[in-house]
C-alpha positions in Angstrom: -118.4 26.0 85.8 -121.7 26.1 88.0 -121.9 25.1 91.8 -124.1 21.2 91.2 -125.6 19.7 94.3 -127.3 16.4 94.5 -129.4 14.8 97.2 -129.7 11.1 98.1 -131.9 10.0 100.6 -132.2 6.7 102.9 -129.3 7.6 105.2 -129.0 5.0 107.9 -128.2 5.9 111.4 -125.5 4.2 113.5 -124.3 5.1 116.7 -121.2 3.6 118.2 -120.5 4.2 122.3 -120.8 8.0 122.2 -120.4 8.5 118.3 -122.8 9.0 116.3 -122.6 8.1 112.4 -124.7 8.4 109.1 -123.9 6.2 106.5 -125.6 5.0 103.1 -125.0 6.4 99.2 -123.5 9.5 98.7 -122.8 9.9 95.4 -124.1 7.6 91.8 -122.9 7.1 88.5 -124.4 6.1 85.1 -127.9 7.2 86.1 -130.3 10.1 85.5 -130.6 12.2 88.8 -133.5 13.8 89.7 -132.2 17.1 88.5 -131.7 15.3 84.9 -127.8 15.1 85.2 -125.8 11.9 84.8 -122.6 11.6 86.1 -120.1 9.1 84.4 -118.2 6.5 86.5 -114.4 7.6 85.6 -115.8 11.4 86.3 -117.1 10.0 90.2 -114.1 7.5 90.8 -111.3 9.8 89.7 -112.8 12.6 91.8 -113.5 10.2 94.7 -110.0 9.2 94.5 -108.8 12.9 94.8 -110.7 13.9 97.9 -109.9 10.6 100.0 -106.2 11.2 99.3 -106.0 15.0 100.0 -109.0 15.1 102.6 -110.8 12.1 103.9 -107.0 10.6 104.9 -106.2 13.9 106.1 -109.0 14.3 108.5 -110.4 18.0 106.3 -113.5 15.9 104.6 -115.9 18.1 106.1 -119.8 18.7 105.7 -122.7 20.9 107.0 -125.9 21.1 108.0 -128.4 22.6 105.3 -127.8 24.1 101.5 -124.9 26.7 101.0 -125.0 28.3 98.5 -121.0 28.4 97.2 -118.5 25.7 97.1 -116.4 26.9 100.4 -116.9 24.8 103.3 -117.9 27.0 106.0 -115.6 25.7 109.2 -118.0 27.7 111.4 -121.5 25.7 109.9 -119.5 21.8 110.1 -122.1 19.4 111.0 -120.0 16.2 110.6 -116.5 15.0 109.3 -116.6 12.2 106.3 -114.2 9.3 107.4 -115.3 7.1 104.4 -116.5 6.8 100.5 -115.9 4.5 98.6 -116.9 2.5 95.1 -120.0 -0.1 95.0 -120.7 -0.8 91.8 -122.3 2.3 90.3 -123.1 3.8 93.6 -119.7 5.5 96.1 -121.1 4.7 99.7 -120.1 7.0 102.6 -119.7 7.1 106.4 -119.9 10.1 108.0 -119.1 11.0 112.3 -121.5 13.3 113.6 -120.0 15.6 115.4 -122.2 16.3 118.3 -119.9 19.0 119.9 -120.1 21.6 117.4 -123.2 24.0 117.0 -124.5 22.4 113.8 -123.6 19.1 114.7 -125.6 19.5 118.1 -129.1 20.1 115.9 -128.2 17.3 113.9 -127.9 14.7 116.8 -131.4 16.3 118.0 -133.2 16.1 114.8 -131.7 12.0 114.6 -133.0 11.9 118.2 -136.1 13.1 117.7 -136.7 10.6 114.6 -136.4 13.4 111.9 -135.4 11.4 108.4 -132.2 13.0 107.0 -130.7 12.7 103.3 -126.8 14.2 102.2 -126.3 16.2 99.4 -123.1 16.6 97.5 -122.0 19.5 96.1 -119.4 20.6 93.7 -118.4 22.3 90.7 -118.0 21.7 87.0 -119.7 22.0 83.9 -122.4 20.0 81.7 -123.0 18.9 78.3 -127.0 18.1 77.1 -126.4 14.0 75.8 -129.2 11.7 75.3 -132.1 13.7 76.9 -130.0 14.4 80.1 -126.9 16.9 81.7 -123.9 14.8 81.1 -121.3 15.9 84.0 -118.4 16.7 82.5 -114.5 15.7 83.4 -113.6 19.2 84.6 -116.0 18.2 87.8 -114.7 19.1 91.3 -115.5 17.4 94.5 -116.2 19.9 97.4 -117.9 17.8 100.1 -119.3 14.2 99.7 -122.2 14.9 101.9 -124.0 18.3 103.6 -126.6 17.1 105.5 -130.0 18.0 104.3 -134.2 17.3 105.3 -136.0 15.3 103.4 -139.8 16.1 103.0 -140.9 14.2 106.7 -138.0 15.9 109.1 -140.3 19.0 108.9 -143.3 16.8 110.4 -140.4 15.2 113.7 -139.6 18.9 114.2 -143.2 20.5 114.7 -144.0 17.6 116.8 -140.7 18.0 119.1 -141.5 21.8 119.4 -145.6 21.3 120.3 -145.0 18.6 122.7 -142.3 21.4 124.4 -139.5 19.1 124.0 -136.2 21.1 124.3 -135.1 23.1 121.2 -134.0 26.2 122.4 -129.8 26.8 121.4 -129.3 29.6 123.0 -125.7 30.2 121.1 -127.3 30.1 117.9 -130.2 32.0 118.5 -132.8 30.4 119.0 -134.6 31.3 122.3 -138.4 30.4 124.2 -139.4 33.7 122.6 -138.9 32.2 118.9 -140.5 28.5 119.9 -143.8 29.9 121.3 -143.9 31.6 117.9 -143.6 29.1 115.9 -146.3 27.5 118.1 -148.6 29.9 117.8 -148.3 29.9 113.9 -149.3 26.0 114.2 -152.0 27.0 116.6 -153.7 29.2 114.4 -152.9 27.6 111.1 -156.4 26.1 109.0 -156.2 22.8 108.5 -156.1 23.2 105.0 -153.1 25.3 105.9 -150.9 23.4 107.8 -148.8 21.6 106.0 -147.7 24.7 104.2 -147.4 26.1 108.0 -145.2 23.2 108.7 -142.7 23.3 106.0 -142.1 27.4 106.3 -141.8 27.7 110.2 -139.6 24.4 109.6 -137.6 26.3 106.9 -137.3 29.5 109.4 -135.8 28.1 112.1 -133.2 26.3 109.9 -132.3 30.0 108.3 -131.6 30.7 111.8 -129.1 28.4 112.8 
């Protein structure tokens, strides 16, 4: 068994008094992935089924913010706790509650506020078998989260533009102090324009390591 994490896009935003949600697809069936692996419907739904009764009902259906790297959730990294998934057609469509009092959960409400596009990413483990020109998921799949919450290719863009314009992005718990901002400035600064999107994407990538 392998650790297998897949990233959907077009995650809607939807706030709610205080609360903050993200909702949209988290996980599809009976199609080719990006990373060439197909995932049958009775593998999805029978999993699905598992993790709303022993963690979505239970209030443990947990994600974070970014990529790790094992199967653990990390109770110290939580972004966001998954309150729904369910079956729509081929697709399972989630709701997740941001929340906005954790560290991680904190970044995320800045990135949604300062118009940074977000995608999930499920991850879990199990094995695959090569069928029909793709990676056929196979029944020994295990569900670890429904959704981590992940950048697509534009949130690196919303975050170099909150940092030059001196909008506020220093969490001083995490670490990330003034020190590390005017950096990261200054690296923009200097960067050819030839240069910059490159610039972008790695001091975008840094500060993320950092959280």
């Amino acid at each position: 068994m392998k650790l297998i994490t897949e990233v959907v896009e077009d995650i809607l935003v939807e706030s709610k008094g205080k609360d903050l949600f993200i909702e949209g697809i988290f996980l599809q069936s009976n199609v080719k992935n990006r990373n060439g692996r197909v995932y049958p419907t009775e593998v999805l739904e029978r999993e699905v089924e598992r993790y709303n009764e022993n963690y979505i009902q239970k209030n443990r259906a947990f994600g974070e913010l970014g990529h790790p790297e094992g199967p653990t959730i990390n109770l110290e990294r939580v972004s966001h706790m998954i309150k729904e998934l369910k079956r729509d057609g081929d697709n399972f469509v989630g709701k997740a509650k941001i929340m906005t009092d954790t560290p991680y959960g904190a970044i995320v409400n800045n990135l949604i506020k300062e118009g940074a596009s977000l995608g999930v990413s499920s991850r879990g483990m199990g094995s695959v078998k090569q069928s029909g020109g793709a990676n056929v998921v196979q029944d020994d799949f295990y569900l670890a989260t429904a959704a981590d919450i992940v950048a697509d290719p534009s949130a690196p863009n919303a975050f170099v533009e909150g940092i030059m314009e001196g909008r506020e992005w220093v969490w001083d718990n995490g670490i990330i102090r003034e020190a590390q901002i005017s950096h990261y400035q200054d690296s923009l600064r200097k960067a050819k324009s030839q240069q910059l999107e490159e610039t972008k994407l790695r001091v975008f990538k840094d500060f993320v390591s950092k959280l």
